[in-house]
C-alpha positions as CSV (number, residue, x, y, z in Angstrom):
1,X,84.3,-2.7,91.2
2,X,85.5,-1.3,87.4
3,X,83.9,2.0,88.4
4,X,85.6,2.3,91.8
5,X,88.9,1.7,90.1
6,X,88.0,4.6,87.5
7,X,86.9,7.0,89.9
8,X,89.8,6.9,91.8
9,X,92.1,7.1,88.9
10,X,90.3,10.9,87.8
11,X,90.7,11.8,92.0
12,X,94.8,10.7,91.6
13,X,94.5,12.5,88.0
14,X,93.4,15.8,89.7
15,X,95.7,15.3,92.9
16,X,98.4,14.1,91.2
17,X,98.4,10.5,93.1
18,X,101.2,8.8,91.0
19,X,100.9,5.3,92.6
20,X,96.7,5.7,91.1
21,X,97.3,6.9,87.6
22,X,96.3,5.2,84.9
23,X,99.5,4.4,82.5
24,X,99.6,2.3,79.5
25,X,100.8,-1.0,79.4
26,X,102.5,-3.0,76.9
27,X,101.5,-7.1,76.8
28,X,105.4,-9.1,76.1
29,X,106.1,-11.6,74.7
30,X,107.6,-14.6,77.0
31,X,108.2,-18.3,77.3
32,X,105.0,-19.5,79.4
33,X,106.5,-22.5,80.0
34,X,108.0,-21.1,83.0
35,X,104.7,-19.9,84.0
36,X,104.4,-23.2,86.1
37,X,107.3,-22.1,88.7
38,X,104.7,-19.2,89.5
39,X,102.0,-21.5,90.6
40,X,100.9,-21.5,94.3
41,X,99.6,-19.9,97.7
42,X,101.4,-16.4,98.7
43,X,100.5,-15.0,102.1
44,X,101.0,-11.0,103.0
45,X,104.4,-10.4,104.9
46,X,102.7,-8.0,106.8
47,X,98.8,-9.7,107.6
48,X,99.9,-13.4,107.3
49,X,96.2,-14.4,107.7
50,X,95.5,-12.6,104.1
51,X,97.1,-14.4,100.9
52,X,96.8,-15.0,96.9
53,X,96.6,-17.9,95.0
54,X,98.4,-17.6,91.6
55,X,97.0,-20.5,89.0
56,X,97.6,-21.4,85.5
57,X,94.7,-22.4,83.3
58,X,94.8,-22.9,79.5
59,X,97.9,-21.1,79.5
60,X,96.8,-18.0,81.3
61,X,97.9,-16.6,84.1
62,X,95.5,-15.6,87.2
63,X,95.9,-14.0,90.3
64,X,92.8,-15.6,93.3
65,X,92.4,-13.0,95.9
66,X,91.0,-14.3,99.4
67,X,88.1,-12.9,98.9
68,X,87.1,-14.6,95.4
69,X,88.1,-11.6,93.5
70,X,90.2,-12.9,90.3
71,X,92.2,-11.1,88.0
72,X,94.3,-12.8,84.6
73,X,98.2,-11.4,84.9
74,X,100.0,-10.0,81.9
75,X,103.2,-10.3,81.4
76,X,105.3,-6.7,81.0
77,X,108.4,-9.0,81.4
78,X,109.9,-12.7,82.6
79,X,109.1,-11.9,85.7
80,X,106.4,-8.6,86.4
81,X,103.2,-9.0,85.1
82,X,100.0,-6.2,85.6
83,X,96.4,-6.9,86.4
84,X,93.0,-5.1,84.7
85,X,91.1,-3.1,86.2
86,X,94.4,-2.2,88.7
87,X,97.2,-1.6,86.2
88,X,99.7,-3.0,89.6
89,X,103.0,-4.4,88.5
90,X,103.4,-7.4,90.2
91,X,106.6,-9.1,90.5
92,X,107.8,-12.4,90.8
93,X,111.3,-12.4,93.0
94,X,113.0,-15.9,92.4
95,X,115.7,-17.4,95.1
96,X,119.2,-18.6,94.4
97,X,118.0,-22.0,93.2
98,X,115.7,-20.3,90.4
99,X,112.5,-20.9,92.6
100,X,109.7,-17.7,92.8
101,X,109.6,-17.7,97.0
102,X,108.1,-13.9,97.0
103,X,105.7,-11.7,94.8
104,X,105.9,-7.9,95.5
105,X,102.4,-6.8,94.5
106,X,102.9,-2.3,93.2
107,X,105.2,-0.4,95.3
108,X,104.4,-1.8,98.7
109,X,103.0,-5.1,99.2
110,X,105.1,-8.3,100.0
111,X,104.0,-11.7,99.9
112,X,106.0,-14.8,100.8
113,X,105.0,-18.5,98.9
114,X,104.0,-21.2,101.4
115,X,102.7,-23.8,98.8
């Protein structure tokens, strides 16, 4: 999986593939107290049968795929975090009443919370 991820980054190197470029990012440091409000099922906008579950243990913060893949987030801010091996920003978009209803995984990706 690790090498799949790295072999693609040297293609984008070489083809000059901005969205699979390896860039360095910094861990920040935030209140995980909030991290609770971030908790729960997401489904793709676009392939509703297709979703994430984002869960708190030991205060760390993972992201489930639906296909058992798992990945810890770290936080780059309040609300955007990033994933290893996939260096993705993924942000957490909050509604009026302070409640995370959508998560925008990189550039393209939407998912809506259902639980």
């Amino acid at each position: 999986h690790i090498l799949g991820y790295e072999m693609m980054r040297g293609v984008a190197k070489r083809c000059g593939w901005p969205e699979f470029i390896q860039v360095r990012k910094q861990v920040a440091r935030v209140d995980r107290s909030s991290w609770t409000q971030l908790v729960g099922k997401y489904i793709y906008i676009e392939e509703p049968e297709c979703g994430v579950e984002v869960q708190l243990e030991r205060g760390h913060l993972f992201l489930q795929e639906s296909l058992g893949i798992r990945y810890e987030l770290f936080p780059e801010s309040e609300t955007e975090f990033f994933c290893l091996p996939k260096y993705e920003t993924i942000q957490f978009i909050f509604n009026d009443v302070g409640i995370a209803d959508e998560m925008k995984i990189g550039s393209y990706e939407r998912l809506e919370r259902v639980a």
